[in-house]
C-alpha positions, -999 to 999 in steps of 0.1 A, spaced: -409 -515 710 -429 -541 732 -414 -570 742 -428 -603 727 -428 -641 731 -407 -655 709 -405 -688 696 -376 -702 678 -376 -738 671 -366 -726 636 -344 -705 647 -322 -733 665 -326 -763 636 -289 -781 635 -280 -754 662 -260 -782 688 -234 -792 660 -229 -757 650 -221 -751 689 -194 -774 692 -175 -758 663 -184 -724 679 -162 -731 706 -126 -716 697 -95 -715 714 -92 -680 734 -80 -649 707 -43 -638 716 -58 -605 702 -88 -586 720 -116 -585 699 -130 -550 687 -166 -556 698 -169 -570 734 -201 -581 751 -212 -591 787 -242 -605 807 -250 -611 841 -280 -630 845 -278 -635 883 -302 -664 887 -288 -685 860 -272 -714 858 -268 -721 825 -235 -731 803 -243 -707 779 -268 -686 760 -280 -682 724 -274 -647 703 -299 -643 678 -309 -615 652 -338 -599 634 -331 -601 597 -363 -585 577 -395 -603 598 -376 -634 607 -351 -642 635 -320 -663 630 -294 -675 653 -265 -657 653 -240 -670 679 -235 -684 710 -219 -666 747 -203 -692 773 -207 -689 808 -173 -675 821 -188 -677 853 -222 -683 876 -247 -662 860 -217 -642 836 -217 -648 797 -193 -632 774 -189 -626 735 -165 -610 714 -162 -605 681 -143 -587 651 -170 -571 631 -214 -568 641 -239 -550 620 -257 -530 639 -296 -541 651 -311 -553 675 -299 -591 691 -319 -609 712 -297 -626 744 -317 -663 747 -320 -685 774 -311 -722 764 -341 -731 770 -359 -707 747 -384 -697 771 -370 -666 778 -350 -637 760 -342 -604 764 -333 -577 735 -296 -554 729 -295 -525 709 -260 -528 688 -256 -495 667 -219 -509 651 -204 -478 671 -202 -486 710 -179 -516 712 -185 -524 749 -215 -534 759 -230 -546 794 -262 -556 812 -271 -572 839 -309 -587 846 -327 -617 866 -344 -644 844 -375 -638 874 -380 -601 850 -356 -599 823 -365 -564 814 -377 -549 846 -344 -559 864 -325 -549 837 -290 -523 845 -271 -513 822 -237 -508 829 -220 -500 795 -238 -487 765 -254 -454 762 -276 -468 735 -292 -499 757 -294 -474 785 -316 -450 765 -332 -487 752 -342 -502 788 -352 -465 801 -380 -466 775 -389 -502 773 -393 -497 816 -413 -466 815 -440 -488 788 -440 -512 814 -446 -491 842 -474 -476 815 -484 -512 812 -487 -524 844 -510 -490 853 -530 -495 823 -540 -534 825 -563 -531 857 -584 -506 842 -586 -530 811 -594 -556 834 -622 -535 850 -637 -527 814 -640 -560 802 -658 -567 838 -683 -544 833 -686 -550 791 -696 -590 804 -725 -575 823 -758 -582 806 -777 -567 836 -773 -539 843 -765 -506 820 -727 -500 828 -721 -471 801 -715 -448 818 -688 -467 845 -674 -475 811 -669 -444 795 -650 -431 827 -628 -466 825 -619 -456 787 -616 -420 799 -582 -432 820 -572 -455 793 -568 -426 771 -555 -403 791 -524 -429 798 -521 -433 760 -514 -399 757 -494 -396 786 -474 -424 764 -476 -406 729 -463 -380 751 -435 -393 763 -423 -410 731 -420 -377 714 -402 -363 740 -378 -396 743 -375 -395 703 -365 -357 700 -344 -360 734 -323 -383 719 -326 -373 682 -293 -393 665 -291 -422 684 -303 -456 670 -324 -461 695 -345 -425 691 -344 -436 653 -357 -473 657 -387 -458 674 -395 -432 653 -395 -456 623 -418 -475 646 -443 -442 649 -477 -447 636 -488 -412 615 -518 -391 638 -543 -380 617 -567 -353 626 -601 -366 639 -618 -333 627 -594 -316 602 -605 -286 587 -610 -295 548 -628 -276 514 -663 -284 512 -674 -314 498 -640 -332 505 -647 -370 514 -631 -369 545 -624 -409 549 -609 -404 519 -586 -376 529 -574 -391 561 -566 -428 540 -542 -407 523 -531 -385 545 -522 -417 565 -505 -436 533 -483 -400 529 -470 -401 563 -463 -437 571 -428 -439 557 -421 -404 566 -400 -413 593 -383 -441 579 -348 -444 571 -343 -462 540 -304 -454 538 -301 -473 567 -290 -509 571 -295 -514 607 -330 -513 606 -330 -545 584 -321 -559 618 -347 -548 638 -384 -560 642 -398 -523 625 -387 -520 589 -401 -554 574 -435 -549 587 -437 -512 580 -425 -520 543 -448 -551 542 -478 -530 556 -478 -502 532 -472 -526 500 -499 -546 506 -521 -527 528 -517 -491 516 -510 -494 482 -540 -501 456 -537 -543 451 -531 -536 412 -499 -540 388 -496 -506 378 -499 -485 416 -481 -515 429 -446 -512 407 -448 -480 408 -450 -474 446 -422 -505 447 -403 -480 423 -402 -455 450 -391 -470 477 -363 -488 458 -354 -454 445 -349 -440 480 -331 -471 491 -307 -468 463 -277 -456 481 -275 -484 504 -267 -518 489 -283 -533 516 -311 -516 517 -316 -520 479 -309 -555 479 -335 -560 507 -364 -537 490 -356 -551 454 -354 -586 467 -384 -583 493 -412 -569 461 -400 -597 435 -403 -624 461 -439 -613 474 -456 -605 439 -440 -637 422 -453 -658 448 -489 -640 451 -523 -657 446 -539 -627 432 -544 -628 396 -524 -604 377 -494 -600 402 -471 -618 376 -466 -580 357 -451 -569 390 -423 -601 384 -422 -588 349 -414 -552 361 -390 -561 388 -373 -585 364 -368 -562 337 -361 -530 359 -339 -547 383 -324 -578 372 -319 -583 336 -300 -550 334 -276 -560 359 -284 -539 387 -292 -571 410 -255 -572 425 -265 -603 447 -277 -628 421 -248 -643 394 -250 -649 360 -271 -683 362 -298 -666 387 -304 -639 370 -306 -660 337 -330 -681 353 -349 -650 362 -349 -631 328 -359 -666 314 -389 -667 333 -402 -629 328 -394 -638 289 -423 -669 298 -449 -645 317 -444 -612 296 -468 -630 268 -491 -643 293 -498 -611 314 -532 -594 318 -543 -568 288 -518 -589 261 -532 -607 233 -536 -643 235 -509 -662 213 -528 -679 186 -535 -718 184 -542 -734 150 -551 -772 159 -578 -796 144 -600 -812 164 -605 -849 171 -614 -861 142 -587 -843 127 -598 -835 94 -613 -797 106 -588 -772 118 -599 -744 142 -581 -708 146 -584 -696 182 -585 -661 170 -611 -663 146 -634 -675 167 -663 -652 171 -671 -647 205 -674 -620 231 -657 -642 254 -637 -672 251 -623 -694 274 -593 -711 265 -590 -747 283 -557 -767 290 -568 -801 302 -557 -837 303 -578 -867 299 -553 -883 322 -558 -857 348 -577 -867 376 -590 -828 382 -595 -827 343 -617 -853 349 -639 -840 376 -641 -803 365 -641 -807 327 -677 -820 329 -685 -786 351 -671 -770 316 -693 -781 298 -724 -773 318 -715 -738 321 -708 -737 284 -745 -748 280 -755 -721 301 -735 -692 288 -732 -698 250 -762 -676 239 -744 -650 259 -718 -645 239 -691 -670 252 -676 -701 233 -651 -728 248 -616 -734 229 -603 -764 247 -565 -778 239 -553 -811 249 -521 -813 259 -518 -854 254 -500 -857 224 -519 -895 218 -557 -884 210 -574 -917 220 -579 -910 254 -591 -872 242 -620 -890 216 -631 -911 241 -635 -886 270 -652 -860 249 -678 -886 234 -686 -902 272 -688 -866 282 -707 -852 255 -684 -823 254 -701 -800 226 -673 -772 228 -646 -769 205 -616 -796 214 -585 -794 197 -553 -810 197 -514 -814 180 -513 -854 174 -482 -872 169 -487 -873 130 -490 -837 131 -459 -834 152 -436 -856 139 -447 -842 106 -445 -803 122 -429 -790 90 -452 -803 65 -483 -786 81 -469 -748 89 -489 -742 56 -518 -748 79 -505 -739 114 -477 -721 128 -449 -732 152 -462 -716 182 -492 -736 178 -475 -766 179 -452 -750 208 -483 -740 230 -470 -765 260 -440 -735 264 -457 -709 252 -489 -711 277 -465 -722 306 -486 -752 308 -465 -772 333 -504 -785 351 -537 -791 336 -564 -775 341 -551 -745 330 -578 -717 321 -573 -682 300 -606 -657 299 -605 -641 266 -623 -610 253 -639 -604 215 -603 -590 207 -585 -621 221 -569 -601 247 -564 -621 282 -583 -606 307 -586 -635 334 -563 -668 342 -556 -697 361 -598 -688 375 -612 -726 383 -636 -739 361 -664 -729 389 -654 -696 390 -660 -692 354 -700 -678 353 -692 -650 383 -664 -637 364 -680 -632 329 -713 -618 345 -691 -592 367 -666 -580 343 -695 -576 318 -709 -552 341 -679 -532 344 -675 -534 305 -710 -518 305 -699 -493 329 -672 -479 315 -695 -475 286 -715 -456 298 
């Protein structure tokens, strides 16, 4: 695990006031976990505790000076992790390995090399810690002039330095195996301790460069998978600890979104697995369940909102989300009950509406069309205004392909609609509910239906523009696409239609 800057402005926000209420009179009782630092050069009052908590850091408590250079911290109960020790200052910090076992723990270093100068005097675990992290800087130190010497010789543009270059790299990998060496050694050494497990789950899988495969095996291919298989081999998903370390988060975050195929189906089900094996840990499956919804709800890729849906359903509106109460998870199932409707592959809710004139009616699903694109817009919108123009340019160019425009107003007052399609010349369909219609709702369900006149909630339209592609069969197959998107999306997912074909 490599040491790295930190910076945590964040990390300290309101931090002063919570310091002068950290200060307690002295326990009559010795507290279970006990925790000293020497940092020799120091002369500071105290020093800042902080954790890992997923990929963030937060600030966990504060050590006085009991003494020059001498902090100390005690405390009843500490999940285990790794803490960081920071310098008031924030410049500087140094790293602990708590497992929740050892309850003494001691170190002593120099702010001048926090890591290098580090002795540990109690703690088996930080021992095993600081030998490693010291023989990766030894590795370091021996490694960085040859680096330096290779990027010398890659800057010159005289001369042919290939060869001097290939004998640089040469070194360069023989100390990164000396390294891969050594961690395997360290990690099976010390198989058991936290610290052999934290850097195990760290271990990147090693992939054959020439593996021995059937004939006419695509061997990219192969190894991509081979890859995906192994990179959570090693991880512990039972285990809480990790969740305060730098290693889990990013492994879990690497092989969601960089492993897995980007696509609702491969996505929930891969999110399935790895709740699955976290399952017997409530922290661990509060962390996993919590970290998929949170991503895919807030995604900008098109489509992600089934993964919401599926976490919703799966997780939260049966009750097995012990962390959220009755109100969050409400708010939750509430808002997978909005979405399911809307996802990609459903069929479009229909809209009965007349147009402006308000004398001819038009039903959205009996318009014939290979494509139609169904248009939320404003006449009060100021982005309505510049892109619904765009609309209808692209409507010109696309009609005798196949494609017609159903566009809804959402102003329930129609003047501003009449005059903004007649400036505009909008030729494409524009319908709206008017206020005769909807204070009147009851007299015209012979005509339209009560989603129609409900389309505001059903379409989540809570912004204008707001843009649905639709197929001959009505069926959503693109949303919330800008209006200038529009032409490279028909003429691409026509393509595949043809494909698949085929």
């Amino acid at each position: 695990m490599k040491l790295r800057h930190l910076s945590l402005t964040v990390l300290f926000l309101c931090l002063f006031s919570t310091i002068t209420s950290a200060k307690k009179e002295k326990a009559t009782a010795e507290k279970k976990y006990q925790f000293d630092f020497t940092i020799s050069d120091s002369k500071d009052s105290l020093v800042f505790l902080a954790n890992y908590y997923g990929s963030k850091q937060y600030y966990y408590d504060t050590a006085f000076a009991v003494a020059d250079g001498k902090f100390h911290f005690e405390t009843d109960s500490m999940g285990g992790g790794i803490y960081m020790v920071v310098m008031p200052d924030k410049s500087q910090y140094f790293e602990m390995v708590v497992d929740g076992k050892e309850t003494k723990v001691t170190l002593e270093t120099t702010r001048k090399d926090m890591v290098g100068d580090m002795k540990v005097i109690d703690s088996e675990e930080n021992k095993l810690f600081y030998e490693f992290q010291q023989e990766m800087n030894r590795k370091g130190k021996e490694a960085g002039p040859i680096q330096a010497t290779v990027k010398t010789l890659k800057a010159d543009s005289v001369n042919d330095r290939t060869k001097e270059i290939e004998a640089e790299q040469e070194k360069l990998q023989a100390i990164n195996k000396q390294v891969n060496a050594y961690k395997k050694k360290f990690i099976a050494e010390h198989e058991g301790t936290f610290t052999s497990k934290l850097f195990k789950t760290s271990n990147e899988p090693e992939i054959p460069e020439n593996p021995e495969l059937p004939e006419g095996t695509n061997v990219d291919l192969w190894k991509f998978n081979e890859y995906k298989r192994q990179y959570l081999e090693n991880v512990d998903f039972t285990d809480a600890r990790l969740l305060r370390s730098p290693v889990f988060a990013k492994k879990l975050e690497y092989y969601m979104t960089k492993l897995v195929v980007q696509i609702p189906d491969s996505i929930t089900a891969a999110a399935d697995e790895l709740i699955e094996r976290a399952r017997p840990n409530r922290e661990m499956f509060k962390y996993v369940v919590h970290w998929n919804t949170n991503h895919y709800e807030r995604s900008k890729i098109m489509g992600m909102d089934a993964v919401f849906v599926h976490m919703a359903d799966n997780y939260y509106c049966n009750g097995l989300a012990h962390w959220v109460d009755s109100a969050g998870q409400a708010k939750i199932c509430e808002r997978a009950d909005v979405l399911r409707p809307l996802l990609l592959g459903t069929i479009a809710s229909n809209i009965i509406l007349p147009d402006s004139s308000g004398k001819k009616w038009y039903d959205l699903h009996k318009i014939p069309a290979e494509y139609t694109i169904l248009y939320f817009w404003s006449p009060t919108c100021g982005h309505c205004k510049k892109v619904t123009p765009k609309l209808e340019k692209f409507y010109q160019e696309y009609k005798d392909k196949g494609v017609e425009v159903y566009g809804v107003c959402t102003e329930l007052e129609t003047d501003g609609m009449k005059t903004f399609v007649k400036t505009n010349n909008l030729s494409f369909i524009n319908v709206s509910d008017t206020p005769e219609i909807n204070k009147n709702a009851y007299d015209y369900l012979d005509r339209t239906t009560v989603n129609s006149l409900n389309f505001r909630t059903i379409y989540d339209i809570f912004s204008t523009p707001q843009v649905y592609v639709l197929d001959k069969d009505k069926k959503i197959v693109a949303k919330k696409l800008g209006v200038e998107q529009l032409g490279d999306f028909i003429d691409n997912y026509s393509k595949e239609v043809k494909e698949e074909k085929k």
